[in-house]
C-alpha positions in Angstrom: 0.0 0.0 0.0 1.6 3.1 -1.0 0.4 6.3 1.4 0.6 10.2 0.7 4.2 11.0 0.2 5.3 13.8 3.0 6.0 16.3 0.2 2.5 16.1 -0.6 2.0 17.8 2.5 4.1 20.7 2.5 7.4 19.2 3.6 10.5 20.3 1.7 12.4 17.7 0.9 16.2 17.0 0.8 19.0 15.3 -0.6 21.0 12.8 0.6 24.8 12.7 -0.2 25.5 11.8 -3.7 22.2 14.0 -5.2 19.6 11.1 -4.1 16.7 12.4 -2.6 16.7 11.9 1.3 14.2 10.1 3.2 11.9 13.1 4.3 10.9 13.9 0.3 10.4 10.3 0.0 9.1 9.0 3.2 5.5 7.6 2.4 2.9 6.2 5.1 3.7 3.0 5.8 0.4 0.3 6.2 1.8 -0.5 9.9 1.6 3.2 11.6 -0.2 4.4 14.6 -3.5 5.3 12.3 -3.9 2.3 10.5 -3.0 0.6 13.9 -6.1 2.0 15.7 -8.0 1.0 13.0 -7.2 -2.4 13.4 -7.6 -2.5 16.9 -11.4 -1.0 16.2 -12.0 -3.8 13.5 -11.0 -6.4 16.3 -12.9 -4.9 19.3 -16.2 -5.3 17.2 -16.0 -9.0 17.9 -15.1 -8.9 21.1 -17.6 -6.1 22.0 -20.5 -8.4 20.4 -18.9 -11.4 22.9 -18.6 -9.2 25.9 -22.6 -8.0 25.1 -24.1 -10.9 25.0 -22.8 -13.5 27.9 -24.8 -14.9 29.9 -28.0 -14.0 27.5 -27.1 -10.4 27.8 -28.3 -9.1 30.7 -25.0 -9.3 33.2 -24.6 -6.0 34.3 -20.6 -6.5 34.9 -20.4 -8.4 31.6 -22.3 -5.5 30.2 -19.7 -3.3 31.8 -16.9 -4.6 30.0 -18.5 -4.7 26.5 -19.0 -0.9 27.4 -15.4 -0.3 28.4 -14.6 -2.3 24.4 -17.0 -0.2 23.1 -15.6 3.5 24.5 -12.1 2.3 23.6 -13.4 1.9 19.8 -15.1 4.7 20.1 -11.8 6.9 21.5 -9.7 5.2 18.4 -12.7 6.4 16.0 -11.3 10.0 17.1 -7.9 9.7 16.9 -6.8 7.8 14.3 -8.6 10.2 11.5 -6.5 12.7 13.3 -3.6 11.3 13.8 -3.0 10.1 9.8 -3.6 13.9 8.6 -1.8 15.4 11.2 0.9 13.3 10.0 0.7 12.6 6.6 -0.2 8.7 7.5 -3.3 8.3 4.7 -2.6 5.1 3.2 -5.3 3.2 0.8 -6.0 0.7 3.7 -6.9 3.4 5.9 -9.1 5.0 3.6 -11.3 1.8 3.3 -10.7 0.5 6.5 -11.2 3.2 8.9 -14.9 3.6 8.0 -15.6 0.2 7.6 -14.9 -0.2 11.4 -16.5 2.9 12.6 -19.9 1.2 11.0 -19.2 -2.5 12.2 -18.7 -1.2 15.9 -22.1 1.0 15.7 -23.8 -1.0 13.5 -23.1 -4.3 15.9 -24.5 -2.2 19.2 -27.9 -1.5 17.3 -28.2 -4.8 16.7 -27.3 -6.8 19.7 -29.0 -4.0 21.4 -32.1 -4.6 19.4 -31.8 -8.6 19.8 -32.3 -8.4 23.2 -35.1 -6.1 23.3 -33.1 -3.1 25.0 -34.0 -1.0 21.3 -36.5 -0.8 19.0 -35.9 -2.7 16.0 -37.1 0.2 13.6 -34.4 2.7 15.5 -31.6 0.0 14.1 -33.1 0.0 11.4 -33.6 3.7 10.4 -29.8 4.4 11.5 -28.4 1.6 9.5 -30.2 2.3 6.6 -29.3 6.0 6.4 -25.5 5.1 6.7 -25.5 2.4 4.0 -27.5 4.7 2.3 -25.3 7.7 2.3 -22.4 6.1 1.9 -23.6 4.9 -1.6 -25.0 8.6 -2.0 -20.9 9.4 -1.8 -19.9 6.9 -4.7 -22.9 8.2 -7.1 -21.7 11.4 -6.8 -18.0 10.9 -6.6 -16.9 11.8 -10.5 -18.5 15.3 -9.5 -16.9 16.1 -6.0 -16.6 14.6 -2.9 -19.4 15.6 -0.2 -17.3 16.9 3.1 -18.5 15.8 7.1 -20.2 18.2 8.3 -20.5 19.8 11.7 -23.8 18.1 12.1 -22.6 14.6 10.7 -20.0 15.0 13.6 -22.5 16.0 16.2 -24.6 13.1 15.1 -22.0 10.5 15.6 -21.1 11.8 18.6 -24.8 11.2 19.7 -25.3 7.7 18.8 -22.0 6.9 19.8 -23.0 8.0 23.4 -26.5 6.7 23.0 -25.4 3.3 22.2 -22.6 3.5 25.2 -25.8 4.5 27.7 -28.1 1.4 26.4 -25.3 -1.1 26.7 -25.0 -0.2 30.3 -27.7 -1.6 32.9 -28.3 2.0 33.8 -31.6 2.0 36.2 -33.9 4.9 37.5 -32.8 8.8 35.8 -30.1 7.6 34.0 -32.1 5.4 32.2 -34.5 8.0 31.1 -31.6 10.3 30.1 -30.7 7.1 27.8 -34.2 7.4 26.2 -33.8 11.3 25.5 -29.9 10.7 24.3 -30.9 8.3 21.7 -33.8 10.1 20.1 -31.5 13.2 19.8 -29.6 10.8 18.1 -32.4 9.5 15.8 -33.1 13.6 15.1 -30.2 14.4 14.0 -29.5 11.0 11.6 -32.8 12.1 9.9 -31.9 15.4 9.7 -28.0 15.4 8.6 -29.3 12.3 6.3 -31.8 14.4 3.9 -28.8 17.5 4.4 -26.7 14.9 2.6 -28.9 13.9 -0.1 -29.5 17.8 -0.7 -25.8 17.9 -1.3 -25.3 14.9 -3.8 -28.2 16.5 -5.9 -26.5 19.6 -6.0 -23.3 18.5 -6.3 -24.4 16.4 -9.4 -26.6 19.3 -10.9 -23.4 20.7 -10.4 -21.0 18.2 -12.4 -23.6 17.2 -14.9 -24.2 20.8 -16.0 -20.2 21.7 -15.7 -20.0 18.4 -18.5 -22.6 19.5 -20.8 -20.7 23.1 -20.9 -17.4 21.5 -21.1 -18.8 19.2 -24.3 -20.5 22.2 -26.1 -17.2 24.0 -25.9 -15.7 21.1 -27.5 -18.0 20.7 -29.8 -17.4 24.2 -30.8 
């Protein structure tokens, strides 16, 4: 796998001895760094979470305890590996395919175990799953015209399931509980509402590249 070399970034590079170029033009991510790392770990702590959930028939409040603590540690990884590969020039192809890949197994494997045993509605697993399957086919209809950016809401939506999901996993009793209930449908609110803001923004950006086409072919034509 072949990252984004470090001159990409800004870097300026030199030259070894005998007019090579040194190491810091040429240095490229390698697939085994810290970001790509994290992601791994993420990818393996879905499995383990989904064990962890569901011993005993899923209602051990310690064994439940220690799915959440797999789950916050997947969750803490989600945040800085992104960070870390652009902070230093770490994007490799792997990460770029793998790192959301395990930020949907981890969330996507809550809703359902969560639903299974009856802690969550089936149509909220539902509804959340289906918007991120179907956004992130929104991003590869549209991706010869422009690539759609996160948004500040996308963000704050993430941030809400992933602390809505963390709340249900727990055997939280009495206020907490109901601050659970409150959590998630915040959560549910904003997937519904940053879901149509992203369809909004694939039909624009392909009005967009469709109509930038048909002037680039009439010139051409011309």
């Amino acid at each position: 796998m072949t990252g984004v070399p470090a001159s990409a970034g800004g870097g300026t590079g030199r030259h070894a001895p005998g007019g090579k170029l040194g190491a810091a033009a040429v240095n490229q991510a390698s697939l085994w760094n810290i970001a790509n790392i994290l992601t791994m770990v993420r990818l393996l702590l879905v499995p383990a979470f989904v064990f962890l959930l569901l011993q005993d028939g899923g209602y051990d409040p310690v064994w439940r305890a220690w799915a959440w603590a797999a789950f916050a540690v997947a969750m803490i990884t989600d945040v800085f590996d992104g960070h870390l590969a652009r902070a230093y020039n770490l994007v490799t192809d792997f990460g770029k395919i793998a790192d959301p890949i395990a930020d949907k197994a981890i969330m996507a494997a809550g809703l359902i175990c969560l639903s299974a045993l009856g802690d969550l509605p089936w149509w909220v697993t539902a509804l959340i799953l289906f918007r991120e399957l179907g956004i992130t086919l929104m991003r590869f209809w549209v991706i010869r015209h422009g690539v759609i950016p996160a948004s500040r809401g996308g963000k704050l939506k993430t941030l809400a399931q992933g602390t809505a999901v963390g709340m249900y996993v727990l055997a939280l009793t009495g206020p907490l509980a109901t601050m659970r209930f409150w959590v998630m449908a915040l959560a549910v609110a904003l997937t519904v509402i940053t879901g149509l803001d992203y369809v909004r923004q694939a039909i624009l950006l392909r009005r967009r590249g469709l109509a930038k086409e048909r002037g680039t072919a009439g010139v051409t034509d011309r």
